[in-house]
Biotite code that builds the C-alpha atoms (Angstrom):
import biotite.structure as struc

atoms = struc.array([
    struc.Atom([99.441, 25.454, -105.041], chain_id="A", res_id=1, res_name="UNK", atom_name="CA", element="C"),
    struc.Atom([97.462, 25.757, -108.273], chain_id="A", res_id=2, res_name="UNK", atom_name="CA", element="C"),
    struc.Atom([97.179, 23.701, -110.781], chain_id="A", res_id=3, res_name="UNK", atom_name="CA", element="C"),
    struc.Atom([96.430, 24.141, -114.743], chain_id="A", res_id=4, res_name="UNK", atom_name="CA", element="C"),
    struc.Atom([95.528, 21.619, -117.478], chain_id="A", res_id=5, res_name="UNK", atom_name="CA", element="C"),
    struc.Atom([95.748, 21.870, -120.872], chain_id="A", res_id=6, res_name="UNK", atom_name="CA", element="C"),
    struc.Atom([95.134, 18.568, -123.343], chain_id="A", res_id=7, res_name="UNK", atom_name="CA", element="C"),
    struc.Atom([96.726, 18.413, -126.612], chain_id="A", res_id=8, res_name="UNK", atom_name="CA", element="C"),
    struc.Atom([95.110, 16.289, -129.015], chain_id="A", res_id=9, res_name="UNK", atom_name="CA", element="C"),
    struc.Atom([96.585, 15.095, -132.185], chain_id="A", res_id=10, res_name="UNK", atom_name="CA", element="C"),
    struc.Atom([95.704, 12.274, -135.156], chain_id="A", res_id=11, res_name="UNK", atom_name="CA", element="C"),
    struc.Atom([97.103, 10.930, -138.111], chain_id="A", res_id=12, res_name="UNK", atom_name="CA", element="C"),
    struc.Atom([94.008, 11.597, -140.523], chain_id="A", res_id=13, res_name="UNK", atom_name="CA", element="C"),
    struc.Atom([95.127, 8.910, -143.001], chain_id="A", res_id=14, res_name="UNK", atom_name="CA", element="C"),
    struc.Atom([98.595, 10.635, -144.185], chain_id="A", res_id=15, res_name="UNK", atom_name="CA", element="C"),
    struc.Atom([101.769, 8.956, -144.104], chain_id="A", res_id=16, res_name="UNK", atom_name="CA", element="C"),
    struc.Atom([103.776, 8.652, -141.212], chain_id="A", res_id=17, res_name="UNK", atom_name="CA", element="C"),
    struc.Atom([107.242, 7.402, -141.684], chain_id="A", res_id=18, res_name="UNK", atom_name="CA", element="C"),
    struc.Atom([110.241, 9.541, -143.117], chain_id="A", res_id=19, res_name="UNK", atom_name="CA", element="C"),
    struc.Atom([108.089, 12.471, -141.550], chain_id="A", res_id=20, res_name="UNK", atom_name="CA", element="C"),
    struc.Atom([104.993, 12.563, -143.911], chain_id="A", res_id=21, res_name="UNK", atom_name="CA", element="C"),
    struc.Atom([102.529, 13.912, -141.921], chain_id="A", res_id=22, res_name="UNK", atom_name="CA", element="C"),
    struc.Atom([100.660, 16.980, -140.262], chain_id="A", res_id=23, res_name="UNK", atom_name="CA", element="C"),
    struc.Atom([101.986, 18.806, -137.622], chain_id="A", res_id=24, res_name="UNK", atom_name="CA", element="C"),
    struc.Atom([98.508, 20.005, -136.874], chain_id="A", res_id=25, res_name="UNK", atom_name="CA", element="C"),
    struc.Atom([97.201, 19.521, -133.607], chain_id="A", res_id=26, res_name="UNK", atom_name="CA", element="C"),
    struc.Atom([94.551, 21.013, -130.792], chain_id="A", res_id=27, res_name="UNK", atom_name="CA", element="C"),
    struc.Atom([94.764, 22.448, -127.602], chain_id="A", res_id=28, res_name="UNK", atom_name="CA", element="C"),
    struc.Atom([91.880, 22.374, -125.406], chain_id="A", res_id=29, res_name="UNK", atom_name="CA", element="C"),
    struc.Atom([91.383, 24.153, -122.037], chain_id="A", res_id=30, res_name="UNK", atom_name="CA", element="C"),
    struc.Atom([89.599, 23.907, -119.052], chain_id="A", res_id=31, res_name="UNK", atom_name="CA", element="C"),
    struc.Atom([87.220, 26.630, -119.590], chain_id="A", res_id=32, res_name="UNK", atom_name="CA", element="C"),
    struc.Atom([85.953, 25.120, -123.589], chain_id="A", res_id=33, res_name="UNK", atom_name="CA", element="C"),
    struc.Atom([88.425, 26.775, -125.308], chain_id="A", res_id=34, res_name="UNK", atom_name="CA", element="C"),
    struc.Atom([89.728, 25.014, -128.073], chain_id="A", res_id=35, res_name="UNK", atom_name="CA", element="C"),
    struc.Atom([93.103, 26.193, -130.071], chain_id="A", res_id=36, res_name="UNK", atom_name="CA", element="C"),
    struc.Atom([94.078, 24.896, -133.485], chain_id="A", res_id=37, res_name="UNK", atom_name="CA", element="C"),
    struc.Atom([98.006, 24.519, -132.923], chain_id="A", res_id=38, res_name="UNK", atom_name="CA", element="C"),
    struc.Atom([100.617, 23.545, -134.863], chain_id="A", res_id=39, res_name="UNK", atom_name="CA", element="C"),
    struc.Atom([104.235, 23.114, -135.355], chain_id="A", res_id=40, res_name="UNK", atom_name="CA", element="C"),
    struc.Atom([105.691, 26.894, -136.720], chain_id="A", res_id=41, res_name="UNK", atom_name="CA", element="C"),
    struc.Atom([105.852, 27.033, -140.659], chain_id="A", res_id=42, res_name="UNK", atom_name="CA", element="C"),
    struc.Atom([109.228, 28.581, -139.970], chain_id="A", res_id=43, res_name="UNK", atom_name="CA", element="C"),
    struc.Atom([110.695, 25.068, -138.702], chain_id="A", res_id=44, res_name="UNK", atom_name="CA", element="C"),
    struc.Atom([107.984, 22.703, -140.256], chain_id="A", res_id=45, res_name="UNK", atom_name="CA", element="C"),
    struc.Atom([107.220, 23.762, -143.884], chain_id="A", res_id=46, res_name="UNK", atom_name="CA", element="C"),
    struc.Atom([103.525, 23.276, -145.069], chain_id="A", res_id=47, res_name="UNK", atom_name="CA", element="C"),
    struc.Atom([102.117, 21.065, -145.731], chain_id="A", res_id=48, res_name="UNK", atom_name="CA", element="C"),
    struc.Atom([103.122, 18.999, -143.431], chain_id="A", res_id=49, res_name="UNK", atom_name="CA", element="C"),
    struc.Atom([102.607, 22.318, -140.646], chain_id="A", res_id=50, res_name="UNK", atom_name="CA", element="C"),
    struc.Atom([99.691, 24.372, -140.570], chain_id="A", res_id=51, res_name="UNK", atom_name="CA", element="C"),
    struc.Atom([100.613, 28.090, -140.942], chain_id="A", res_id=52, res_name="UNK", atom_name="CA", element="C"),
    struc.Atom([97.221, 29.450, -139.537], chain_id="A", res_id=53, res_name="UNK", atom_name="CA", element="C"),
    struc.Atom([97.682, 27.813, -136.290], chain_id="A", res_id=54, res_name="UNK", atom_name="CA", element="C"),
    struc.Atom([99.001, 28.884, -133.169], chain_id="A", res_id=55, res_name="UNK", atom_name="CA", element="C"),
    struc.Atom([102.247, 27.466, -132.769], chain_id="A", res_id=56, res_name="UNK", atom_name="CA", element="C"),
    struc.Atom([103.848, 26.639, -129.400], chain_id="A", res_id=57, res_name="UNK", atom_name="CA", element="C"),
    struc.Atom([106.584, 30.072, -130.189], chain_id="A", res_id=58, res_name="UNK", atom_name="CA", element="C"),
    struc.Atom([103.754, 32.060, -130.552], chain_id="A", res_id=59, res_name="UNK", atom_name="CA", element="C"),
    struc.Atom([102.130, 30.608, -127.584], chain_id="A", res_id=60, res_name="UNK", atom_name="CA", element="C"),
    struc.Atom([105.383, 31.206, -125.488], chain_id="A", res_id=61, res_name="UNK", atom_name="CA", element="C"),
    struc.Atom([105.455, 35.140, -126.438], chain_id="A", res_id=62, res_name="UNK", atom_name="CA", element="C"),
    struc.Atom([101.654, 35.526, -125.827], chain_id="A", res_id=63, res_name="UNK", atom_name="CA", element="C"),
    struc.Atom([101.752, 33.911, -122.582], chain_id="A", res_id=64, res_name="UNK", atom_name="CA", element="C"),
    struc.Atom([104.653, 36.405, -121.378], chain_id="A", res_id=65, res_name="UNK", atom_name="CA", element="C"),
    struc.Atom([102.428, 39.024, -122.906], chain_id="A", res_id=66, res_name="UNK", atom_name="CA", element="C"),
    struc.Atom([99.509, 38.424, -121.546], chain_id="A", res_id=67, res_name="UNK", atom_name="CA", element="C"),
    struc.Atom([100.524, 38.161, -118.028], chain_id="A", res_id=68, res_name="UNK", atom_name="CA", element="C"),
    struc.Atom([102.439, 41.184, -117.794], chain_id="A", res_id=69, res_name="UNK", atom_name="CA", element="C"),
    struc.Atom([99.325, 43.017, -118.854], chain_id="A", res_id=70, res_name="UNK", atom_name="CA", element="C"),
    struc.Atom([97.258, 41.306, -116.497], chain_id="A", res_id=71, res_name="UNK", atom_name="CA", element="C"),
    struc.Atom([99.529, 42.897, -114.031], chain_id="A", res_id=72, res_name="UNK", atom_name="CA", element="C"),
    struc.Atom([100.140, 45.986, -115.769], chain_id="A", res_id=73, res_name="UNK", atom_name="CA", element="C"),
    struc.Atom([96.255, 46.346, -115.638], chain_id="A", res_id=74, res_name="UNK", atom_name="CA", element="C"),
    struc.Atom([95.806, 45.461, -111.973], chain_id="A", res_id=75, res_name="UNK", atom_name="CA", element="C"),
    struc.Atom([98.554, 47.605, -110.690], chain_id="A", res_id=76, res_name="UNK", atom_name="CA", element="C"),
    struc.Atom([97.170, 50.610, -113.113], chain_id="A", res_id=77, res_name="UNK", atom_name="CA", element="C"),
    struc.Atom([93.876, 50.119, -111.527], chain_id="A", res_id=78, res_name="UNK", atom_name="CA", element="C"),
    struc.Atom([94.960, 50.371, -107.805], chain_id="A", res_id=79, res_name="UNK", atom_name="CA", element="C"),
    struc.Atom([96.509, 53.227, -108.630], chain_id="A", res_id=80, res_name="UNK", atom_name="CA", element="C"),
    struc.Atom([93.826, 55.090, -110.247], chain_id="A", res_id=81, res_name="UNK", atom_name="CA", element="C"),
    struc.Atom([94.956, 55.290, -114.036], chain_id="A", res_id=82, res_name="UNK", atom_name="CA", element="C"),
    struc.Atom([92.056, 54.246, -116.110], chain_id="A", res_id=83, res_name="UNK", atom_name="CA", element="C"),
    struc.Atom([93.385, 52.442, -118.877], chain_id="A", res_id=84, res_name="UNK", atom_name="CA", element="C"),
    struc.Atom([91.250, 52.263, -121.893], chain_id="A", res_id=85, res_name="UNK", atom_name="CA", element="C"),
    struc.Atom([92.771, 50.102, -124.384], chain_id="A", res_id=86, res_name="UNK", atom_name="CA", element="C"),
    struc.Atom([96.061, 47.962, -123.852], chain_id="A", res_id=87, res_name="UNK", atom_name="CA", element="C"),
    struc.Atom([97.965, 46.540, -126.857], chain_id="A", res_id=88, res_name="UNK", atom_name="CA", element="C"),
    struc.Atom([101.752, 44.916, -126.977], chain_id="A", res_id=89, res_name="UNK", atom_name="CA", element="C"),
    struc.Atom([103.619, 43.933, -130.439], chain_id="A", res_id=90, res_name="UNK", atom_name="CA", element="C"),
    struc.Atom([105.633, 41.410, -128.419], chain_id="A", res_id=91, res_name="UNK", atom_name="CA", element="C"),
    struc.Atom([108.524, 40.022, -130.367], chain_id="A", res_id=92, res_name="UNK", atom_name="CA", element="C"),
    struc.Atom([110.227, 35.838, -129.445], chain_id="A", res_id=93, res_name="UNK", atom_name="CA", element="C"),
    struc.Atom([113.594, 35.295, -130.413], chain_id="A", res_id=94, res_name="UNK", atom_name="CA", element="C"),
    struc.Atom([114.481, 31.501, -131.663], chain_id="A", res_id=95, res_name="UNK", atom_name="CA", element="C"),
    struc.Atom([118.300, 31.358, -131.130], chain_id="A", res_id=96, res_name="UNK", atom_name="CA", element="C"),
    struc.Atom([121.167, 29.040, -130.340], chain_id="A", res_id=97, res_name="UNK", atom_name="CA", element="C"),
    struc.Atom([121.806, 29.398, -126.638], chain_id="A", res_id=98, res_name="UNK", atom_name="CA", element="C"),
    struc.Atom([125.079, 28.851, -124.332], chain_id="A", res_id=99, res_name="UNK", atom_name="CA", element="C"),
    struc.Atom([124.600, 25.442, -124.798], chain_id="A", res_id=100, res_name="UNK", atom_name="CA", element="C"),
    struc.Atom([124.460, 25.802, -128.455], chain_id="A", res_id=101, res_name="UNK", atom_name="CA", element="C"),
    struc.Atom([120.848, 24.560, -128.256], chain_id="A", res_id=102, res_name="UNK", atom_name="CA", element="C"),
    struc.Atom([117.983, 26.223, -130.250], chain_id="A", res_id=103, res_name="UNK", atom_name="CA", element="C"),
    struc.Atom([115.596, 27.980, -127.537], chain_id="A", res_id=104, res_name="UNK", atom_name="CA", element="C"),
    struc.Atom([113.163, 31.008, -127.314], chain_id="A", res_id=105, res_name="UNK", atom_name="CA", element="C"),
    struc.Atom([116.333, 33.166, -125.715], chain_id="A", res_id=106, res_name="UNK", atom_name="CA", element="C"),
    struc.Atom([114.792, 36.231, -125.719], chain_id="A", res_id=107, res_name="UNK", atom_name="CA", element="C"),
    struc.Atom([111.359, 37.986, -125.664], chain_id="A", res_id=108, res_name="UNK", atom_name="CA", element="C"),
    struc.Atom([110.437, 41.931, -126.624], chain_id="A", res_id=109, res_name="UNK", atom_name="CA", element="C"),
    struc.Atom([107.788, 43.019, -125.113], chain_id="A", res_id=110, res_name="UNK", atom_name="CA", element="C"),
    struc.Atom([105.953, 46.612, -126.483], chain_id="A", res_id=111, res_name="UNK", atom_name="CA", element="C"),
    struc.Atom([103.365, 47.494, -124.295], chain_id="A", res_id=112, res_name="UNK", atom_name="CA", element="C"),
    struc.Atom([101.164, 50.486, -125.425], chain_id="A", res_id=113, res_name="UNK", atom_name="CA", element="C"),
    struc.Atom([98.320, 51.744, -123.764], chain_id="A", res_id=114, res_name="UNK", atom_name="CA", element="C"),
    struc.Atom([95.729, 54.677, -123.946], chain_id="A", res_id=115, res_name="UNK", atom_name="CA", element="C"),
    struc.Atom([94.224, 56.425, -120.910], chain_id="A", res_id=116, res_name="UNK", atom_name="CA", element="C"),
    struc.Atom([91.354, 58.146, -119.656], chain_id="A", res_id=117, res_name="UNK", atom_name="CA", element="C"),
    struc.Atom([91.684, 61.504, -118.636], chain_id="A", res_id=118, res_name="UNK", atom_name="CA", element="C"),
    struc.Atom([94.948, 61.989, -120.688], chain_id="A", res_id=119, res_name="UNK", atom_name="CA", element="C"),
    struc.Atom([98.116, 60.066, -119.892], chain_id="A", res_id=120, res_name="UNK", atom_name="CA", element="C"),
    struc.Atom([99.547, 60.389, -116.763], chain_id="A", res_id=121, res_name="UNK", atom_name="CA", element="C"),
    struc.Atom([103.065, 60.712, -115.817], chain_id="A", res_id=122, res_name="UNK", atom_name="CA", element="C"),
    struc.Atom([105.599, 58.728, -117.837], chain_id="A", res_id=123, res_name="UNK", atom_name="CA", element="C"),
    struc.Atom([107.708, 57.746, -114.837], chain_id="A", res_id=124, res_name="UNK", atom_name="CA", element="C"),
    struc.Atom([104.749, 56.185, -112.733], chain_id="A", res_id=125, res_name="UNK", atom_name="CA", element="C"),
    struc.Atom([103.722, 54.185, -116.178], chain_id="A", res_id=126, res_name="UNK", atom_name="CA", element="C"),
    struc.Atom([107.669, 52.738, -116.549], chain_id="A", res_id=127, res_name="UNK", atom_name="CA", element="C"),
    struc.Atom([107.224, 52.434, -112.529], chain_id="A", res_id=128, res_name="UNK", atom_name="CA", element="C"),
    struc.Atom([103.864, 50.351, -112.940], chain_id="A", res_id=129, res_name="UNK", atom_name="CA", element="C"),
    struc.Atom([105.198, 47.941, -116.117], chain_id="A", res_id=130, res_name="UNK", atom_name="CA", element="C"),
    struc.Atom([108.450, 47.316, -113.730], chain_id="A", res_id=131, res_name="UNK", atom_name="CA", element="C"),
    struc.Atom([106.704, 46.285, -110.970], chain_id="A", res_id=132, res_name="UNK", atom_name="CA", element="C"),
    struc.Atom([104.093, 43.713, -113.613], chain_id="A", res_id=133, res_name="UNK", atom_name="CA", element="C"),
    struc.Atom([107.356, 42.301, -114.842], chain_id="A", res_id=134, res_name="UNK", atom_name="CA", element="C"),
    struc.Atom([108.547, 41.690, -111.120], chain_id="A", res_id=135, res_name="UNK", atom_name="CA", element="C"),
    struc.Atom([105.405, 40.259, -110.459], chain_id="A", res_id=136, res_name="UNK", atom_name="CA", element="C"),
    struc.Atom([104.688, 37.915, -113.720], chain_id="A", res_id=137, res_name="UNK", atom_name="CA", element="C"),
    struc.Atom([104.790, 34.755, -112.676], chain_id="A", res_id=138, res_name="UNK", atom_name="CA", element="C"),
    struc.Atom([105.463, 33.481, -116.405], chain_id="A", res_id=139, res_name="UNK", atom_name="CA", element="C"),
    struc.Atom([108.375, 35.676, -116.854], chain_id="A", res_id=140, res_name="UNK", atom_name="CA", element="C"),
    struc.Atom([109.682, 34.502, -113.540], chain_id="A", res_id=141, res_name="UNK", atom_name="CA", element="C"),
    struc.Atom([109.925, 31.000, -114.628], chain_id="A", res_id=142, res_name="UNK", atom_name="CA", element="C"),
    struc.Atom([111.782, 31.187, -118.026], chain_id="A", res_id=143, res_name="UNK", atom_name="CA", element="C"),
    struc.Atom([115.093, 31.754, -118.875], chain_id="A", res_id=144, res_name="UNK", atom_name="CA", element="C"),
    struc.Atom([114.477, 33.784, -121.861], chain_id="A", res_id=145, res_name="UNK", atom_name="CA", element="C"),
    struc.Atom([115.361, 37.578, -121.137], chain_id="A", res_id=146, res_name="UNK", atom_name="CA", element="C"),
    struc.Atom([112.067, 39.350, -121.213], chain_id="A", res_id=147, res_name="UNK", atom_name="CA", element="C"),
    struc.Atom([112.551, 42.709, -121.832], chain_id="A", res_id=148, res_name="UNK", atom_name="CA", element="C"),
    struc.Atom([109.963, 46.127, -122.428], chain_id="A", res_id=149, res_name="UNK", atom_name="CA", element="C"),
    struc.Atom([110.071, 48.587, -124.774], chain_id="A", res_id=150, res_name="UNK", atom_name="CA", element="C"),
    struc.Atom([107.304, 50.972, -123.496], chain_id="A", res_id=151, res_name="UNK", atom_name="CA", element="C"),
    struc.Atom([105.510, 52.643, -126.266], chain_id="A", res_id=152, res_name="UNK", atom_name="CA", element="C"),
    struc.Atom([104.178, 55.792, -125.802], chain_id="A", res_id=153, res_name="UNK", atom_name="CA", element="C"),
])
């Protein structure tokens, strides 16, 4: 079993409080020294009581799916042989009502594109290679959101 900590850190700062007065603005620190300005999303929290240049948690929840499929995209690529040399995915989170007829991230696009050394190799082993990442994302595996690819070439 692993185990991963994140701290989320937020304060007042003299605003109001009551009847919702007050910053949605808030940090993330990591392990590793990494600090993240977060916030709530402008899109549900209008500024200024949300901080539109902050990572909010939606965003968070896409990039997280993102990144780990490429983490796995990359390994995979790399016991294979296919030298990727840039990697770059326009992934797209979905906010919807569910079955339950609660709001939730419900669905998640991701658009993997990557460029090769040596020319790119076969289209099928590439769409074989991004299945097998998706099998294998851990993140993806533990959601309910329906992660999906569309592969761009």
């Amino acid at each position: 079993m692993s185990e991963y900590l994140a701290t989320t850190v937020w304060q007042r700062e003299g605003r109001g409080f009551v009847g919702d007065d007050y910053s949605r603005g808030h940090f993330w620190h990591f392990d590793g020294g990494t600090t993240v300005p977060a916030s709530a999303s402008p899109h549900i929290v209008p500024p200024p009581n949300s901080v539109a240049e902050n990572v909010d948690p939606e965003e968070a929840f896409v990039a997280s799916l993102s990144s780990c499929h490429m983490l796995f995209f990359l390994s995979l690529a790399a016991k294979r042989g296919v030298v990727i040399d840039s990697y770059r995915d326009q992934a797209s989170g979905y906010l919807e009502e569910n079955g339950d007829g609660r709001l939730a991230m419900t669905r998640v696009v991701l658009r993997p594109q990557a460029t090769y050394v040596g020319g790119d190799p076969d289209p099928a082993l590439i769409e074989r290679l991004h299945h097998r990442a998706h099998e294998l994302c851990f993140i993806a595996n533990s959601v309910t959101a329906d992660v999906t690819m569309e592969i761009v070439a």
